[in-house]
N, C-alpha and C positions, 0 to 999 in steps of 0.2 A: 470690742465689747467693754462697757465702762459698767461699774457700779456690782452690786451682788445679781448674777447670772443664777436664774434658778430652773434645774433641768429635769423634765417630767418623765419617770419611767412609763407610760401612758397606760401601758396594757396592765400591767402591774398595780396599778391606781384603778381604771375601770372596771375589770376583774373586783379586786376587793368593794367597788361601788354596789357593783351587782349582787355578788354573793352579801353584803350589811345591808342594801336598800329592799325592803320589801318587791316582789315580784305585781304586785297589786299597784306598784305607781306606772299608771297605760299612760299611753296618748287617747285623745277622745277617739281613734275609730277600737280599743282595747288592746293597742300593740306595747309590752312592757317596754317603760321605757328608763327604767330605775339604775342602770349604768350609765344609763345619757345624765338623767341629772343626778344623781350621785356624784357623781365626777366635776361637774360644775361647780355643787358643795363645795367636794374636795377645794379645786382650785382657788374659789372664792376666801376659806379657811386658810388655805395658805398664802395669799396674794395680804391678807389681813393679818394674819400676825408674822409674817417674815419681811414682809414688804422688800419684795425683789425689784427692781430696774430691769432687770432683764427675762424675761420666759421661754421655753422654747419644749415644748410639748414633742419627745421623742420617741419616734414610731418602730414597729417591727416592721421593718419591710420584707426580711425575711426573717421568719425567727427560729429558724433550723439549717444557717446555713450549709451548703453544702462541703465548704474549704474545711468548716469541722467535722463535716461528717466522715471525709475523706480520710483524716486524720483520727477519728475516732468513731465506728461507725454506731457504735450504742450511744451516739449523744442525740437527748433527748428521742428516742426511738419510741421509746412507750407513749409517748404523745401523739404521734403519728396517725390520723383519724385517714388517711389518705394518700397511697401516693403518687406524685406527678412526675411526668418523665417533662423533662424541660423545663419545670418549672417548681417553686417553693411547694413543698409538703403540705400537705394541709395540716393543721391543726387539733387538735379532738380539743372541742369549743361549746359549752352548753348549747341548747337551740336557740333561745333564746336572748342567748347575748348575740351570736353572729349578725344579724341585722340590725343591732344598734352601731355596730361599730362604724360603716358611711354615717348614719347621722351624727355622731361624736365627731368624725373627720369636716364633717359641711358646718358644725356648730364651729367647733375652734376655728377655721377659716372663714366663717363670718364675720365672728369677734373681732378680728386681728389675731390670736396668737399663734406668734412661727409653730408649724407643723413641719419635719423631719423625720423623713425614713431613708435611707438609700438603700438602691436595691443590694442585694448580695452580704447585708450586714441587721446586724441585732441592733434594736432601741440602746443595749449596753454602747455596743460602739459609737455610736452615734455621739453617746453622753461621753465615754472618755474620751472622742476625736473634742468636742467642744470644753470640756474639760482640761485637754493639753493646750487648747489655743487662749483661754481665758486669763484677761489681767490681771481680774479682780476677783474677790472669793467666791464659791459655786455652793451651790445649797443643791443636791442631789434628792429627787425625792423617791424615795421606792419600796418594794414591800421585798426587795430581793438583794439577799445578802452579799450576792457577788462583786458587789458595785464597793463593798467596803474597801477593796482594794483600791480604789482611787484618795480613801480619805487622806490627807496632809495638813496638817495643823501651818506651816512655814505658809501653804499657798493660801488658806481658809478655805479649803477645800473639806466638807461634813458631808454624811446621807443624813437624812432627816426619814426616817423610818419608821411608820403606822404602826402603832401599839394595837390601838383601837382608833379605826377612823384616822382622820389627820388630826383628830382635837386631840390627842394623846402619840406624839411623836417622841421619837427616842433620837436626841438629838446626838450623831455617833461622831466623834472625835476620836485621835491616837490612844486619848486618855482610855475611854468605853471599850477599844478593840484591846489595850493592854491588860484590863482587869477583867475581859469576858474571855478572849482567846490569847492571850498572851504574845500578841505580836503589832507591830504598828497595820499602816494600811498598808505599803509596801509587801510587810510578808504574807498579807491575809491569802495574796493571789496562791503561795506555797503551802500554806496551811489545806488551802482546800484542795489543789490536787494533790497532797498525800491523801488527806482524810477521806476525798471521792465526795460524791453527791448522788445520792438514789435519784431526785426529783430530776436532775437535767441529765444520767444516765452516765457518769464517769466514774470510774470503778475503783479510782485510789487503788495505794496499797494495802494490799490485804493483810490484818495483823496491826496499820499503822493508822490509830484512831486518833479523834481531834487533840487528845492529852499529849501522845504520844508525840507526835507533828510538833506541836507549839516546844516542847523541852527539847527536840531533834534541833530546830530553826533555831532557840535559845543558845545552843549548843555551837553549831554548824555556821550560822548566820543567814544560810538563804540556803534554796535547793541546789544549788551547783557548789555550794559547800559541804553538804552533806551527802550528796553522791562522789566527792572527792574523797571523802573519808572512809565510804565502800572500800574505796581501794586500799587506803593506807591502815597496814595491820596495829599501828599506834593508836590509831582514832577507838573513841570509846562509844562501840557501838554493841549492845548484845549480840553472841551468832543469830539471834531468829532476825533480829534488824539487820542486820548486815544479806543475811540471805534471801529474808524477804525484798530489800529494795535492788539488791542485782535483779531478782529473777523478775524485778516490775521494770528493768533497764530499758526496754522495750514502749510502756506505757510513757513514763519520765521523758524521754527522749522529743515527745509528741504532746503531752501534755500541756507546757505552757502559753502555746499557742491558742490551744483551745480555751485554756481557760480562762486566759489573760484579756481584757478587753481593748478590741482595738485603737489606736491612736492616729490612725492614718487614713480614717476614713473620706473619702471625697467629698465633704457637704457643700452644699449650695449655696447661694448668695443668700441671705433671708435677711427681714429685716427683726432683728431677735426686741426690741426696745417693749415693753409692757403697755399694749394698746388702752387709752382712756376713753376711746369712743368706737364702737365698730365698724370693722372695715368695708360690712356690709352691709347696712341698715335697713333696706326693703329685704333682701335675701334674710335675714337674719328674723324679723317680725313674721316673715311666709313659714319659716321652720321652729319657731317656736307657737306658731300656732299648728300648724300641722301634726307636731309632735309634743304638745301642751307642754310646756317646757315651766312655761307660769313664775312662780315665784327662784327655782331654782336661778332659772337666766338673768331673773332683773335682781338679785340679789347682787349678781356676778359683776352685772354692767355699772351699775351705783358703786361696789368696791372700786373697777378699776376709774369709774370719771372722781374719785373722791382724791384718786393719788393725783392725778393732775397739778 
């Protein structure tokens, strides 16, 4: 991969389409179709002022895997709309979004842009597997904080993060994670499994809040420094700190797996390069009519044939 690679947290992106796009944008037979083109916006807004070389729209293939669950069984548990024996959890998913999401999957594989899920791993992984292999700098785009742990200023590696919409991104460098949380992207991964996260069901240590975390990591330099310091009666740790993180020795030990995004994931051959004509021109005119797609799609198609 050459050029600036820009990698879509997908679900992350369409989620916020649907929730900012009126529920009143249908297809002609009245089916909402306002995450489908929503997201299209999105893309278009960003294909136009980042101008990437490279796309690659990353999917949930599973978004609960089970290797964390194993390891932590309250991760994302309250999401849980379902469960399957053999197979990915279901999701609890508005109604109305679940049936747009094949047509977002059959639009982007119209277009051209790479689509990526593997099975048994998260959209995250997906991003940091292609994120470790990338030559050139990565423009991450998402509405989820966990991904801060990939940024590195040395690789040009940034999240590009919805304020409001994508016309309003919060473009997050070492510089942004050191004056918001006090640590580069490196430590952001330790930041949050002290501090825990209610949303995806990680319990942190209790007692050890986001302040607290960033002056420990300040201190200590990463997590396996400062559970070193547990032990040594030198280290300058309050007794509740010091007691609190033995008796979370337990959590800590399992943690960074979970939280840490994978880098080894097995993705496919694709062809990542930012398509200027569609890959599927009759397929693509039948699904935009079917699903009145209208101005959203040809704003989209005119952006990418204008990089050409």
């Amino acid at each position: 991969m050459t050029g600036r690679l820009m990698l879509l947290d997908t679900a992350s992106l369409y989620f916020r389409a649907y929730f900012g796009v009126p529920d009143s944008v249908k297809a002609p037979d009245g089916t909402p179709v306002n995450a489908v083109r929503g997201l299209l916006d999105f893309i278009d807004r960003l294909v136009k002022d980042h101008r990437p070389q490279q796309l690659v729209a990353c999917m949930d293939a599973d978004w609960r895997p089970q290797w964390r669950v194993d390891l932590i069984p309250t991760y994302k548990a309250h999401r849980v709309a379902e469960e399957r024996a053999g197979a990915p959890d279901e999701e609890e998913v508005p109604d109305t979004l679940s049936p747009q999401v094949p047509v977002i999957e059959a639009v982007l594989d119209a277009v051209g842009i790479a689509r990526v899920g593997v099975a048994g791993y998260e959209a995250d992984d997906v991003i940091g597997t292609f994120t470790g292999r990338a030559a050139g700098p990565v423009d991450i785009v998402t509405g989820d904080r966990d991904l801060y742990q990939l940024v590195d200023d040395g690789r040009g590696i940034r999240v590009l993060y919805p304020v409001k919409g994508v016309g309003t991104l919060q473009l997050t460098d070492e510089a942004v994670l050191r004056e918001k949380y006090g640590v580069d992207g490196r430590g952001y991964a330790d930041l949050a499994l002290l501090r825990g996260d209610p949303s995806d069901g990680l319990p942190g240590v209790p007692g050890i809040g986001e302040k607290t975390a960033a002056k420990l990591l300040a201190e200590f330099g990463d997590l396996a420094g400062i559970m070193a310091a547990v032990d040594d009666p030198r280290a300058r740790l309050t007794p509740s700190q010091r007691k609190r993180l033995t008796e979370a020795r337990p959590y800590v030990a399992v943690a960074p797996k979970v939280v840490r995004v994978a880098d080894d994931v097995p993705l496919p051959e694709v062809d990542t390069a930012l398509p200027h004509t569609p890959r599927d021109p009759a397929g693509l005119e039948a699904l935009a009519a079917r699903w009145g797609l209208g101005g959203s799609l040809q704003r989209l198609l005119t952006t990418l044939a204008e990089r050409s």
